[in-house]
C-alpha positions in Angstrom: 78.6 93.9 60.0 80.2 95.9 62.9 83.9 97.3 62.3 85.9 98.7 65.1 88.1 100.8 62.2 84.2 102.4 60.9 83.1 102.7 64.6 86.8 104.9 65.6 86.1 106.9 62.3 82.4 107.9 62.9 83.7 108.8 66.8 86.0 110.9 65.7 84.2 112.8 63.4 81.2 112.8 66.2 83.8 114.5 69.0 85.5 116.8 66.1 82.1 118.0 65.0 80.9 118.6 68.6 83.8 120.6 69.7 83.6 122.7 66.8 80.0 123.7 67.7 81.2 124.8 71.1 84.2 126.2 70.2 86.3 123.5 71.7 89.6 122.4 70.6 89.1 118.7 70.0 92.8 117.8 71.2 91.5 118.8 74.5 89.4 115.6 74.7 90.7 112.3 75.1 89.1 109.1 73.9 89.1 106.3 76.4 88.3 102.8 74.7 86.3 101.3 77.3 87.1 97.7 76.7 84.8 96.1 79.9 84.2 92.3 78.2 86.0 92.9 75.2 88.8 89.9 74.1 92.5 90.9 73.7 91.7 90.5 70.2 89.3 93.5 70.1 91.5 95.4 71.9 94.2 94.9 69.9 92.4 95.6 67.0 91.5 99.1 68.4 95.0 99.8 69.4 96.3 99.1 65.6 93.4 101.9 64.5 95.0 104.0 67.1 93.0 104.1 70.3 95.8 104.4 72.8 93.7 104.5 76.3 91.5 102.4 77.5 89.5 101.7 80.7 88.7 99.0 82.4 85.9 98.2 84.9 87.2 95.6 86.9 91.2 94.9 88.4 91.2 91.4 87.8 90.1 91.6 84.0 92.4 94.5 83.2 95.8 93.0 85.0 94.0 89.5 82.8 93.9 91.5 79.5 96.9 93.9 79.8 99.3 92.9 82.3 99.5 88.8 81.7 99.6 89.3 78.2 102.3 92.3 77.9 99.8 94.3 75.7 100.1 97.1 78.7 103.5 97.8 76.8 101.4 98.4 73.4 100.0 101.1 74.8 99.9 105.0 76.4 97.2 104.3 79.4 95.3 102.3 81.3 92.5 104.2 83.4 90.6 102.5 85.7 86.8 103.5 85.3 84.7 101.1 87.5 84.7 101.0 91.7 87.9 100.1 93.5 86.8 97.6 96.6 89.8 98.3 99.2 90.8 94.7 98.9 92.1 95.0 95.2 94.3 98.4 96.3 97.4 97.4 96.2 97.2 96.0 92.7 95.7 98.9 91.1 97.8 101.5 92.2 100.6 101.9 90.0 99.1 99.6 87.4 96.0 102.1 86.5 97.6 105.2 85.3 94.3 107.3 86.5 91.7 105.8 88.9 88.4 107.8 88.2 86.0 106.0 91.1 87.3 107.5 94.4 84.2 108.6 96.2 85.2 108.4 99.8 88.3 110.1 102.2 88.9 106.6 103.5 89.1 105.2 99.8 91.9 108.3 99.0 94.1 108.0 101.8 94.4 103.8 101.6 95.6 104.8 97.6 97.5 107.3 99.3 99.1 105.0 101.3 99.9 102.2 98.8 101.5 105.1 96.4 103.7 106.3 99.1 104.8 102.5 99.7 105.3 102.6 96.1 107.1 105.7 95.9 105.0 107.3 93.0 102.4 109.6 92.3 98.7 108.3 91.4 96.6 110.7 89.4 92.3 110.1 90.3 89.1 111.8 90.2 86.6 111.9 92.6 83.5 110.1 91.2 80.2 112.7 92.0 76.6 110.7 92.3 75.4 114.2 90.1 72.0 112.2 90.0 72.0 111.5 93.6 70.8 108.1 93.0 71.1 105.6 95.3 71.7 102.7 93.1 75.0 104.2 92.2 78.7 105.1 94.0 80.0 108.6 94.3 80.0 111.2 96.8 77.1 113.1 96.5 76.9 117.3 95.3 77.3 118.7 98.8 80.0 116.9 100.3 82.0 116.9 96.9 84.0 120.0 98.1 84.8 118.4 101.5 86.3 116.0 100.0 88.1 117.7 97.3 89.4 119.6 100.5 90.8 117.2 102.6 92.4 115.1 99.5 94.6 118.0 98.0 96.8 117.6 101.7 97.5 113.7 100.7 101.4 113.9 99.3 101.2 110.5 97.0 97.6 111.8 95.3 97.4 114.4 91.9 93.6 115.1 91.8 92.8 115.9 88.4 89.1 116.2 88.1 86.0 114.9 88.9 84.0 112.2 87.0 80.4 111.6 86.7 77.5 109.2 85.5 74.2 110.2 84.8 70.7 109.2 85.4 70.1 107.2 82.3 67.7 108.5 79.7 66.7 107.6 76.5 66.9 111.3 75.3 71.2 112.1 75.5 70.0 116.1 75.9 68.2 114.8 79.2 71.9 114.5 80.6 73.0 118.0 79.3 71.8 119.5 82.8 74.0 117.1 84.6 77.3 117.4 82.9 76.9 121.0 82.7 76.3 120.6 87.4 79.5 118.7 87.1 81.6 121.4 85.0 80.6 124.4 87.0 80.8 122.2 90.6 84.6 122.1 88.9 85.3 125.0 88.2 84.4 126.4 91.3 86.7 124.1 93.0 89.8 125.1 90.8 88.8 121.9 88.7 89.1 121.9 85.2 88.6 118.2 83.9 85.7 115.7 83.4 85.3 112.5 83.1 81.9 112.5 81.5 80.1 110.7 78.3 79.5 107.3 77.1 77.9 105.8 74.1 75.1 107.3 74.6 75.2 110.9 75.7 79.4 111.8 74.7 78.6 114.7 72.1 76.4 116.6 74.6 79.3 115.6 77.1 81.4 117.6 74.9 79.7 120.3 74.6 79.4 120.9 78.0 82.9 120.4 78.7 84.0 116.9 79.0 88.1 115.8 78.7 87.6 112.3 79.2 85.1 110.1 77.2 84.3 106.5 78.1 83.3 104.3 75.1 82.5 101.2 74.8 79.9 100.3 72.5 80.6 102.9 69.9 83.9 101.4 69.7 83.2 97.7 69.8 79.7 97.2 69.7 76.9 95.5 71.9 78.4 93.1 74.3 77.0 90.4 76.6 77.7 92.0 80.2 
């Protein structure tokens, strides 16, 4: 029988065990609880065994889950991890404490906009398509510096990194070569933080440099999307 409290121990001996064969310090890598589908319930359970971030895919079901019930109080973040459509803008920002999906200049400055009406700061990553595939959003390899460019002038914006999904693959060291793209692309722009590694694929994520982890089914088990 699946238990969240056995699934949050065998992840955290997965990501200490990868850093250490890398080198890595595992408080440098943050566990985000990706909690897409998942009831309150679940989520609560995972807060009591100490997740304290989680992601969701979708505005709606995260202001549903977190806000209307007051459980955003019971915790330290709330990322949002999934594509922001313009017309759900003015809800997320200020409510998701990091947006990791913005993969367009027009997408920045409208969050750029609604944070200066708001008077804050909203942290984001540019989401990459590292696989170039068109089934999925983010701005592809060669116009990810452009971008990174002509965000950093945007006052109400704090770019911390980029984020990334693979191709998926059977085989988690067939996404090694992408993660390890994503780091150096970073790097070279003065970028030191990843979004990278689910379920599937997080160790190898690690190991090539990841500071944000999205799980989901390691930490609550197959769900009916």
């Amino acid at each position: 029988m699946f238990s969240i409290p056995d699934a949050l121990d065998q992840v955290s001996s997965a990501i200490q065990n990868a850093a250490n064969r890398v080198g890595r310090n595992p408080n440098e890598i943050t566990l985000v609880a990706a909690s897409k589908t998942t009831t309150l319930d679940q989520v609560k359970e995972a807060e009591k065994w100490g997740v304290r971030i989680f992601g969701e895919n979708r505005v709606q079901e995260g202001i549903a889950k977190f806000l209307e019930s007051n459980f955003i109080k019971s915790i330290d973040a709330l990322h949002l991890i999934g594509p922001l459509q313009s017309n759900k803008i003015k809800k997320a920002v200020g409510f998701f404490d990091l947006i990791h999906s913005v993969d367009s200049l027009k997408l920045a400055e409208k969050i750029n906009r609604e944070a200066e009406r708001q008077s804050i700061m909203q942290s984001i990553l540019i989401e990459v398509n590292i696989g170039g595939e068109e089934s999925k959003n983010g701005v592809s390899i060669k116009e990810t510096s452009i971008l990174v460019k002509a965000i950093q002038p945007l006052t109400h914006l704090s770019l911390l990194g980029l984020m990334t999904l693979p191709p998926a693959t059977e085989n988690p060291e067939e996404a090694r070569p992408y993660f390890s793209t994503l780091r150096h692309m970073g790097n070279d722009l003065g970028l030191d933080r990843f979004s990278m590694g689910m379920s599937s694929d997080f160790e190898v994520a690690i190991e090539e440099g990841a500071t944000w982890l999205r799980l989901g089914t390691a930490l609550f088990g197959r769900r009916n999307h």
